[in-house]
MOPAC internal coordinates of N, CA, C and O (Angstrom, degrees):
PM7 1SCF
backbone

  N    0.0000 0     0.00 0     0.00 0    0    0    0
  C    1.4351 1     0.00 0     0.00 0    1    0    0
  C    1.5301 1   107.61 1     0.00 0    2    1    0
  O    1.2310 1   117.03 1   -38.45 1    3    2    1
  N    1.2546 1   123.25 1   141.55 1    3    2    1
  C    1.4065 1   130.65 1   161.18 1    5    3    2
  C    1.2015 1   127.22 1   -38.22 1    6    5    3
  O    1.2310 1   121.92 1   -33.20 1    7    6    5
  N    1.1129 1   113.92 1   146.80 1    7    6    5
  C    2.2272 1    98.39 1   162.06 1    9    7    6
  C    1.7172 1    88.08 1  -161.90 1   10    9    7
  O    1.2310 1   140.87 1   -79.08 1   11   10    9
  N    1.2275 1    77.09 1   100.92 1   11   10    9
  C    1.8998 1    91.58 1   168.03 1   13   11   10
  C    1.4244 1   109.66 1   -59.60 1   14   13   11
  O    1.2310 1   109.11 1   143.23 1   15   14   13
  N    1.6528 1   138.00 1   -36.77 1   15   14   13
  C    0.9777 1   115.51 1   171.28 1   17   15   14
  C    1.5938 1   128.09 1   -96.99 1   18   17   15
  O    1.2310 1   121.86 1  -135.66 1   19   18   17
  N    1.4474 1   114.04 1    44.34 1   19   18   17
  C    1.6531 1   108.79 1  -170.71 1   21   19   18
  C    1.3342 1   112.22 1   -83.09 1   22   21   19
  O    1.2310 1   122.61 1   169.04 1   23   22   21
  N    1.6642 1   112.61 1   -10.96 1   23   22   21
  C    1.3174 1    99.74 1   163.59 1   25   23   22
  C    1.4751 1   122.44 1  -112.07 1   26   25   23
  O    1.2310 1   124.32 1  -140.86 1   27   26   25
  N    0.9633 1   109.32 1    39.14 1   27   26   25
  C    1.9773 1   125.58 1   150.46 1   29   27   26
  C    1.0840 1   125.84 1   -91.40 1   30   29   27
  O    1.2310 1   123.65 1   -73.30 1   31   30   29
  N    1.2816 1   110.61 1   106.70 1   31   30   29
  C    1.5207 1   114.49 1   172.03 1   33   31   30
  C    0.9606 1   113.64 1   -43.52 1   34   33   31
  O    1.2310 1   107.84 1   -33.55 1   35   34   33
  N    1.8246 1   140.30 1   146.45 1   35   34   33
  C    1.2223 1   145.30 1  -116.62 1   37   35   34
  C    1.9644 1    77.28 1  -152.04 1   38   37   35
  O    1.2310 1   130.20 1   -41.47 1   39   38   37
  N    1.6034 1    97.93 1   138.53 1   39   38   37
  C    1.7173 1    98.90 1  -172.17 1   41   39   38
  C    1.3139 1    91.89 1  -120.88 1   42   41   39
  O    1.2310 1   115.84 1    29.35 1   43   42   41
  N    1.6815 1   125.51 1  -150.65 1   43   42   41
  C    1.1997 1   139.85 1  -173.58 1   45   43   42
  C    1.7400 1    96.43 1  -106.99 1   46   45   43
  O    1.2310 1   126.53 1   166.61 1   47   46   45
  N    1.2643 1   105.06 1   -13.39 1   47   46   45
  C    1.9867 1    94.72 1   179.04 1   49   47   46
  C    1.6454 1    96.12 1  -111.74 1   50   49   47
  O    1.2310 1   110.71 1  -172.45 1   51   50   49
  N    1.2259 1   135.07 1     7.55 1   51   50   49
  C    1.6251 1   124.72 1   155.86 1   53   51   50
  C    0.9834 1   129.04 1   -77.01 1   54   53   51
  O    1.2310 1   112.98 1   -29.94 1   55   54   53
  N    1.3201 1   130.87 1   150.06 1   55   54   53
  C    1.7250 1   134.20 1  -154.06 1   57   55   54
  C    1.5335 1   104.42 1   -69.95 1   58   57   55
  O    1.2310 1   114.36 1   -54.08 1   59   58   57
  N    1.3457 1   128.28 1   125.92 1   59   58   57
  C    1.0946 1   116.49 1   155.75 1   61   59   58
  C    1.1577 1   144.35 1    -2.49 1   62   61   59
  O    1.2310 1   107.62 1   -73.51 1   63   62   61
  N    1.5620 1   140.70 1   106.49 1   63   62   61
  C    1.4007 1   132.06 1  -166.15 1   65   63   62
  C    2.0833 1   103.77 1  -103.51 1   66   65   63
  O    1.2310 1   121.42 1   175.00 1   67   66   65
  N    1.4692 1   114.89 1    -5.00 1   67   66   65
  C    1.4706 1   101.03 1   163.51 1   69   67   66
  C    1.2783 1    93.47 1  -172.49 1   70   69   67
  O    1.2310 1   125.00 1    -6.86 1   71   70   69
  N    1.2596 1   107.99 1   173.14 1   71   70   69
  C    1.5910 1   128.64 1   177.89 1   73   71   70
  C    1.2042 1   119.32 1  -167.21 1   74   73   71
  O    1.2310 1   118.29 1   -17.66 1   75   74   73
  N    1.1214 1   120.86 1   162.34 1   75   74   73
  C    1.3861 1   136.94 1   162.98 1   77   75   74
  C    2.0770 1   142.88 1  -130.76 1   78   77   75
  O    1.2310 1   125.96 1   -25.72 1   79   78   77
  N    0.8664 1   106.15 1   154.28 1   79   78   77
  C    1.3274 1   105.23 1  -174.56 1   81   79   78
  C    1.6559 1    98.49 1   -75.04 1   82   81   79
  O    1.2310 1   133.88 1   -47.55 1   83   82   81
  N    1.6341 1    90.77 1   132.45 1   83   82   81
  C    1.9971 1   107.95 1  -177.20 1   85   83   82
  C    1.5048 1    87.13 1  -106.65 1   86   85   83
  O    1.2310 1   129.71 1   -43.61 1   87   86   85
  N    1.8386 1    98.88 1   136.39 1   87   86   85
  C    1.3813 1    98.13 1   143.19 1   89   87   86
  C    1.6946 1   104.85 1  -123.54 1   90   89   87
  O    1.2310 1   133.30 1   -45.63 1   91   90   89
  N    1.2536 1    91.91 1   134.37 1   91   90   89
  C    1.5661 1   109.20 1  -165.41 1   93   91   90
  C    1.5138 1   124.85 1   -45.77 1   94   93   91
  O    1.2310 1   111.93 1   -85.10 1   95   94   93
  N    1.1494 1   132.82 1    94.90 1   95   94   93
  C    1.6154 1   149.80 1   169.12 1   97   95   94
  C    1.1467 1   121.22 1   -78.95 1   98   97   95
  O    1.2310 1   120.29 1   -50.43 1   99   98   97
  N    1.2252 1   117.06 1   129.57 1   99   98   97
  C    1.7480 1   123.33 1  -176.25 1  101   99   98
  C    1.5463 1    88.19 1   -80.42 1  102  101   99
  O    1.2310 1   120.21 1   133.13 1  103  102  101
  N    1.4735 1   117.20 1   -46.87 1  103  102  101
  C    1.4898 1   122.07 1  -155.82 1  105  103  102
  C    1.7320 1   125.77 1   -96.50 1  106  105  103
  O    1.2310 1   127.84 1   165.45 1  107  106  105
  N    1.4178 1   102.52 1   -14.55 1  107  106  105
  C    1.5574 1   101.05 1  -166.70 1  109  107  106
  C    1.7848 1    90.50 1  -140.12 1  110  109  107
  O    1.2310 1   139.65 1   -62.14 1  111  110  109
  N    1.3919 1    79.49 1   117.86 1  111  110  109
  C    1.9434 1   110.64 1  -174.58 1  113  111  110
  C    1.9901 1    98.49 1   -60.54 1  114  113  111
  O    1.2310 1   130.40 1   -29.19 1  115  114  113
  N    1.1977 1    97.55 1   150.81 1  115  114  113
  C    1.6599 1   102.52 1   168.83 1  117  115  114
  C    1.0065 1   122.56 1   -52.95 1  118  117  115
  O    1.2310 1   110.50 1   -19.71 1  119  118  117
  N    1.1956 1   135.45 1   160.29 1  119  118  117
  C    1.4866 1   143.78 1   154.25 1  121  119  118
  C    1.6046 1   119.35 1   -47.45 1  122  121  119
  O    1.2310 1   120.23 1   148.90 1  123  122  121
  N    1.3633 1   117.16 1   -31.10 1  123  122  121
  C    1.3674 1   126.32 1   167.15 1  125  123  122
  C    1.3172 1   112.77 1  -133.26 1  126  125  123
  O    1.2310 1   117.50 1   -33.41 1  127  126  125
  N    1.4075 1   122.36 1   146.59 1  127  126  125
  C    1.4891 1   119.45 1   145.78 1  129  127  126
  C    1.7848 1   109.65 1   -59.22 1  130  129  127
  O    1.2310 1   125.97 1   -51.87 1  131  130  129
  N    1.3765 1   106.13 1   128.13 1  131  130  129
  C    1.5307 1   127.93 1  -175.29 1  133  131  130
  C    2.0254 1   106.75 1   -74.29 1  134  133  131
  O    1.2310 1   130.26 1   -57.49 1  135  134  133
  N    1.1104 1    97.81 1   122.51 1  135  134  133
  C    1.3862 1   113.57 1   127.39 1  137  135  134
  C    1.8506 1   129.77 1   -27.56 1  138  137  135
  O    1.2310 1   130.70 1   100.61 1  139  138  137
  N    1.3628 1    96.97 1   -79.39 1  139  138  137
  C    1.2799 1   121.39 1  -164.31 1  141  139  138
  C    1.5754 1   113.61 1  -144.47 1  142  141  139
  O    1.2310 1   114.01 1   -33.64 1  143  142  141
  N    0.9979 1   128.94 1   146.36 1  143  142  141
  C    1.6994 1   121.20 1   154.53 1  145  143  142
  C    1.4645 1   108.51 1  -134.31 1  146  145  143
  O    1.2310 1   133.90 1   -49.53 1  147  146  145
  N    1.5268 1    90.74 1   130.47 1  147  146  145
  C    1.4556 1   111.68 1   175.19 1  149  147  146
  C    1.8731 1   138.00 1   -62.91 1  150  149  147
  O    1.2310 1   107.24 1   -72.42 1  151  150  149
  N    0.6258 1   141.39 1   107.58 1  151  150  149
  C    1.6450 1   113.50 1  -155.60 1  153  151  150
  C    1.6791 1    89.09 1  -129.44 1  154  153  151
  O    1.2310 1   123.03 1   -74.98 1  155  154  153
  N    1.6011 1   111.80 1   105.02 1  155  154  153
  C    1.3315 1   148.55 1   140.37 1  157  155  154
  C    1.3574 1   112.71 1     2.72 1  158  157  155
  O    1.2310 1   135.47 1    93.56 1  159  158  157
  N    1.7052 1    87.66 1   -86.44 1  159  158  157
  C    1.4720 1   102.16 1  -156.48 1  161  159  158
  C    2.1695 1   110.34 1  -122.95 1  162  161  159
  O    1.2310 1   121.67 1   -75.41 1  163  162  161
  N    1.7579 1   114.41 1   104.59 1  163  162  161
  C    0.7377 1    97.49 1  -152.79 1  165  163  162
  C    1.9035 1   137.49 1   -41.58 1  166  165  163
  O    1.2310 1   102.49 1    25.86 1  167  166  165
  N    1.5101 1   149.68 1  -154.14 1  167  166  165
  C    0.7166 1   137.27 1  -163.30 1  169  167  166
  C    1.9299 1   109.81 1   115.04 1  170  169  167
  O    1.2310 1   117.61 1     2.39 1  171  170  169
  N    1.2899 1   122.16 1  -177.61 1  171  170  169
  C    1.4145 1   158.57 1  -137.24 1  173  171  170
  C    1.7586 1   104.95 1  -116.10 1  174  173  171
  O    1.2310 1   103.52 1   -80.67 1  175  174  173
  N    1.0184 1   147.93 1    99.33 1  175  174  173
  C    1.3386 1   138.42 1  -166.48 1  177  175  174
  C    1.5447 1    87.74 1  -122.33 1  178  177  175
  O    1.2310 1   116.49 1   -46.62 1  179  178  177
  N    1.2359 1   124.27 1   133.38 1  179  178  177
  C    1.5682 1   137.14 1   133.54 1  181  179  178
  C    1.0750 1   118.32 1   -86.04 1  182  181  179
  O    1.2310 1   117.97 1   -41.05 1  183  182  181
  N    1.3302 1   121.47 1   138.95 1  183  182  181
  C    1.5167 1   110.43 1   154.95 1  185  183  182
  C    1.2888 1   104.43 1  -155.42 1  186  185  183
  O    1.2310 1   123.34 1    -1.38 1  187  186  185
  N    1.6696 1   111.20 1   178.62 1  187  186  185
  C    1.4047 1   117.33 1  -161.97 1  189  187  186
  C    1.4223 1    91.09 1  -103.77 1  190  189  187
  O    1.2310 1   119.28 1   -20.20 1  191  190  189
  N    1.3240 1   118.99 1   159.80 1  191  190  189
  C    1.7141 1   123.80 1  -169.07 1  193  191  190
  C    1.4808 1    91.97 1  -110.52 1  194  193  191
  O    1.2310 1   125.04 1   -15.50 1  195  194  193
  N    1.3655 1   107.93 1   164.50 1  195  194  193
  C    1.6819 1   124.02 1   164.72 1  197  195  194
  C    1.8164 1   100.06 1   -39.40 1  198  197  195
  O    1.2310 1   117.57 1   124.90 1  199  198  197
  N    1.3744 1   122.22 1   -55.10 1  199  198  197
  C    1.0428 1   121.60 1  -159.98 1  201  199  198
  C    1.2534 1   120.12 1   -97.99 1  202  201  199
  O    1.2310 1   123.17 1  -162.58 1  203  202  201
  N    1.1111 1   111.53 1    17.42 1  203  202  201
  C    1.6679 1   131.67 1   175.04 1  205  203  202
  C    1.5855 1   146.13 1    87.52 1  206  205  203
  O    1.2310 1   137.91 1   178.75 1  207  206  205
  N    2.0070 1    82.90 1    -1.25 1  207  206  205
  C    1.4931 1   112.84 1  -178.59 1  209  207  206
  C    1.7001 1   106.16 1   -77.27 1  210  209  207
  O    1.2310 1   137.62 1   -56.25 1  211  210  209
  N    1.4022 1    83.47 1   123.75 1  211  210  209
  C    1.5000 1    79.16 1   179.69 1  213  211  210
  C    1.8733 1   107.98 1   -99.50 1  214  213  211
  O    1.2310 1   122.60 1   -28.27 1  215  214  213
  N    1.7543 1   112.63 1   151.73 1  215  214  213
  C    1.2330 1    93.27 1  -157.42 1  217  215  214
  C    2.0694 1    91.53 1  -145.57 1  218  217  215
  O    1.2310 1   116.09 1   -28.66 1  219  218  217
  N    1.0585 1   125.02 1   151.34 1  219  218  217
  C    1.4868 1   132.91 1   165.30 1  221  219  218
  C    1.1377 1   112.11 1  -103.86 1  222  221  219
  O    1.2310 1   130.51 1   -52.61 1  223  222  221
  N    1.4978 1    97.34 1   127.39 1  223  222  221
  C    1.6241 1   112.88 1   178.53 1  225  223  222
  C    1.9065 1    96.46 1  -110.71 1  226  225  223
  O    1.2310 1   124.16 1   -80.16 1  227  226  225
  N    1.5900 1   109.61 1    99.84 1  227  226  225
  C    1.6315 1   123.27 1   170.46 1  229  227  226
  C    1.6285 1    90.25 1   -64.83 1  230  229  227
  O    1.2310 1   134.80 1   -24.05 1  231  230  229
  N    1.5847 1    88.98 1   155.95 1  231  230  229
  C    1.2847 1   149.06 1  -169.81 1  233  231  230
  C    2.0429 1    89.64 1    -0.91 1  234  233  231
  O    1.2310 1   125.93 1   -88.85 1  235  234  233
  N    1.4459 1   106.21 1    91.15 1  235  234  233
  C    1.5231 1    96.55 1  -175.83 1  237  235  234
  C    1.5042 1    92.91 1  -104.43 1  238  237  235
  O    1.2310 1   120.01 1   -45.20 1  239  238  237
  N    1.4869 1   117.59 1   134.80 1  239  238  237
  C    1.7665 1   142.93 1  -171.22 1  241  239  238
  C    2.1955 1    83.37 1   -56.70 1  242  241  239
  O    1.2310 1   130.90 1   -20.06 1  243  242  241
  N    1.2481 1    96.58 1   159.94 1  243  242  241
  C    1.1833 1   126.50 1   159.92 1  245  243  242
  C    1.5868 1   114.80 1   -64.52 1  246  245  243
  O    1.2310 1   115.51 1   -66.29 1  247  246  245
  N    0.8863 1   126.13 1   113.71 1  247  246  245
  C    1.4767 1   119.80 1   165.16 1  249  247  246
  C    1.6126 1   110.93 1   105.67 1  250  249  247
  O    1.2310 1   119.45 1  -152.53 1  251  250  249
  N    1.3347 1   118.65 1    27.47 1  251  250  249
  C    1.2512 1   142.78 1  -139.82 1  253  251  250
  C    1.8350 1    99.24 1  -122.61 1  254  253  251
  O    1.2310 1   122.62 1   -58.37 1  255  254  253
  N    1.4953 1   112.58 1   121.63 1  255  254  253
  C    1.5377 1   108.58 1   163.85 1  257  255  254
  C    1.0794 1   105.53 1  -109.19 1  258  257  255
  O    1.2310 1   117.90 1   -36.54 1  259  258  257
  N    1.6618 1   121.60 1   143.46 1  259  258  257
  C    0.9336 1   147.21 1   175.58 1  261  259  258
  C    1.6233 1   110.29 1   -87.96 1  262  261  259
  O    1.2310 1   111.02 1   -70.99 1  263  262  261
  N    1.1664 1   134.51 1   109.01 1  263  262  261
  C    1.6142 1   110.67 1   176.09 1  265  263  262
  C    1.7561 1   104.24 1   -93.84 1  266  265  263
  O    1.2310 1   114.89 1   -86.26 1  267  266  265
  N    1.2187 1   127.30 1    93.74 1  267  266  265
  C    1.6594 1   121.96 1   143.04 1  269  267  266
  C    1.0820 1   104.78 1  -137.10 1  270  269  267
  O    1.2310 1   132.84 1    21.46 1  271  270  269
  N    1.6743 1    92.80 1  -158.54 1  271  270  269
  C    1.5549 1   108.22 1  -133.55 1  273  271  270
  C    2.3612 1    80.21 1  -132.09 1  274  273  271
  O    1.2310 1   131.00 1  -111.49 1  275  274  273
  N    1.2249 1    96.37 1    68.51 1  275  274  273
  C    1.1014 1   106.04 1  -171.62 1  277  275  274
  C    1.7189 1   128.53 1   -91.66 1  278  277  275
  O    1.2310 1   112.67 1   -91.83 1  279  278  277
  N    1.2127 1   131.44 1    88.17 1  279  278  277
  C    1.9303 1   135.82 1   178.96 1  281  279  278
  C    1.3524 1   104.17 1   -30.92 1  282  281  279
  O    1.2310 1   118.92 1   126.31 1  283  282  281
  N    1.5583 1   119.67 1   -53.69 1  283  282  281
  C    1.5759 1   127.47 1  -149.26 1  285  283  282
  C    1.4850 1   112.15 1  -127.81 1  286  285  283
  O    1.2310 1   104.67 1   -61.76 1  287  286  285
  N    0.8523 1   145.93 1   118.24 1  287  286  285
  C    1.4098 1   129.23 1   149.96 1  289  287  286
  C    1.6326 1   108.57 1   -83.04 1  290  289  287
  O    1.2310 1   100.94 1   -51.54 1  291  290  289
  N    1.4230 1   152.25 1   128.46 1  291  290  289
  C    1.3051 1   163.25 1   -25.97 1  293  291  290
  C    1.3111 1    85.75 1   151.09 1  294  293  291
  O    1.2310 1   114.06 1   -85.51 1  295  294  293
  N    1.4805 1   128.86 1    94.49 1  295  294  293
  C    1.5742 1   125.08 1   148.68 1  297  295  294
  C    1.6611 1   107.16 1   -34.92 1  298  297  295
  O    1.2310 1   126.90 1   102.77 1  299  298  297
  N    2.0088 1   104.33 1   -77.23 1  299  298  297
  C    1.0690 1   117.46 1   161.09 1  301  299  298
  C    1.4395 1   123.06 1    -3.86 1  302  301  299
  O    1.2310 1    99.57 1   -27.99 1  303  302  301
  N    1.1768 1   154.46 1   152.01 1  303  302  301
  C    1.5196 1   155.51 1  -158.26 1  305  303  302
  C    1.5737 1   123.32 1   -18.41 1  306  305  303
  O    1.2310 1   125.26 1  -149.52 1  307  306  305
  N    1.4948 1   107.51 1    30.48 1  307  306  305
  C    1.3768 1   117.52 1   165.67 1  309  307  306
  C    1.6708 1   117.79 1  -104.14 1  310  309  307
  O    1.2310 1   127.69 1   -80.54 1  311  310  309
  N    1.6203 1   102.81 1    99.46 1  311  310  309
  C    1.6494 1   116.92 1   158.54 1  313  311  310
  C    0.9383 1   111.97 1   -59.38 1  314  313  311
  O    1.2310 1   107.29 1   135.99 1  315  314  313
  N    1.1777 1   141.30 1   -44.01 1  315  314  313
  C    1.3931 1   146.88 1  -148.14 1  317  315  314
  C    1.4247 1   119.70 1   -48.36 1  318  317  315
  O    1.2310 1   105.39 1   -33.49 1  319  318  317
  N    1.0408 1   144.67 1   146.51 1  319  318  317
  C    1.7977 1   126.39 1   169.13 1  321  319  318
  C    2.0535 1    99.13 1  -125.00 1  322  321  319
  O    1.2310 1   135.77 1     8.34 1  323  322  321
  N    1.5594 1    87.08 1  -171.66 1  323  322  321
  C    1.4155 1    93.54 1   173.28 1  325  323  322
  C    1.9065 1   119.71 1    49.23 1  326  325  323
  O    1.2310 1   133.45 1  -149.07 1  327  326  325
  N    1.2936 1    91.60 1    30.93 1  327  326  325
  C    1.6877 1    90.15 1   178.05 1  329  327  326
  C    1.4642 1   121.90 1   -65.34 1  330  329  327
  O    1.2310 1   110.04 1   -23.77 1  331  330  329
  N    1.3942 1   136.31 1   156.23 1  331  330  329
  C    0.9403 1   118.75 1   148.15 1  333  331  330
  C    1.9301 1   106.07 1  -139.04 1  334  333  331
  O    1.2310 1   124.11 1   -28.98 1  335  334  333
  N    1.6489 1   109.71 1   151.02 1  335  334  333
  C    1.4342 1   120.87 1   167.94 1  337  335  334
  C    1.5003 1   115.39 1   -82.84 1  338  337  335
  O    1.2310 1   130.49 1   -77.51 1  339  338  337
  N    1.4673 1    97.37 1   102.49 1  339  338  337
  C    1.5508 1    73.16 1   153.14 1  341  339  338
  C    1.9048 1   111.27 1  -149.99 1  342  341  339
  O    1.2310 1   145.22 1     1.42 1  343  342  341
  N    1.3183 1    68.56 1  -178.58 1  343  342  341
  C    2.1413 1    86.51 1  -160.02 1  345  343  342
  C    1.7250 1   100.87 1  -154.39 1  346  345  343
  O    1.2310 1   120.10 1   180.00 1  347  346  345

């Protein structure tokens, strides 16, 4: 398939180029620092930030993007379902 933009460098405001499904770990950091995380199914997301602050996002709607720059998403006080990482 084409991609007219594969040779543009890719910034922090361009669409996501991959992701993956998180299941939430107190202990073992993502596969990438995030872009964004997606959250499915509404509920409670923690997560750990680039900079180590860890932070709760209350009662976030279903179908909801998150834009940071997130290591962890937080077994610990995460309701949330249906996540996804991406960056």
């Amino acid at each position: 398939m084409a991609d007219i933009f594969a040779k543009t460098a890719p910034s922090l405001t361009s669409p996501a180029m991959d992701g993956a499904m998180v299941a939430p770990n107190d202990t073992t950091p993502l596969a990438q620092v995030t872009r964004a995380v997606y959250v499915g199914g509404s509920g409670d997301v923690t997560a750990e930030l680039v900079s180590g602050t860890q932070l709760s996002f209350s009662g976030v709607p279903g179908g909801v993007l998150l834009p940071m720059r997130a290591t962890k998403i937080m077994a610990t006080g995460t309701t949330a379902s249906g996540i996804v990482a991406l960056w």
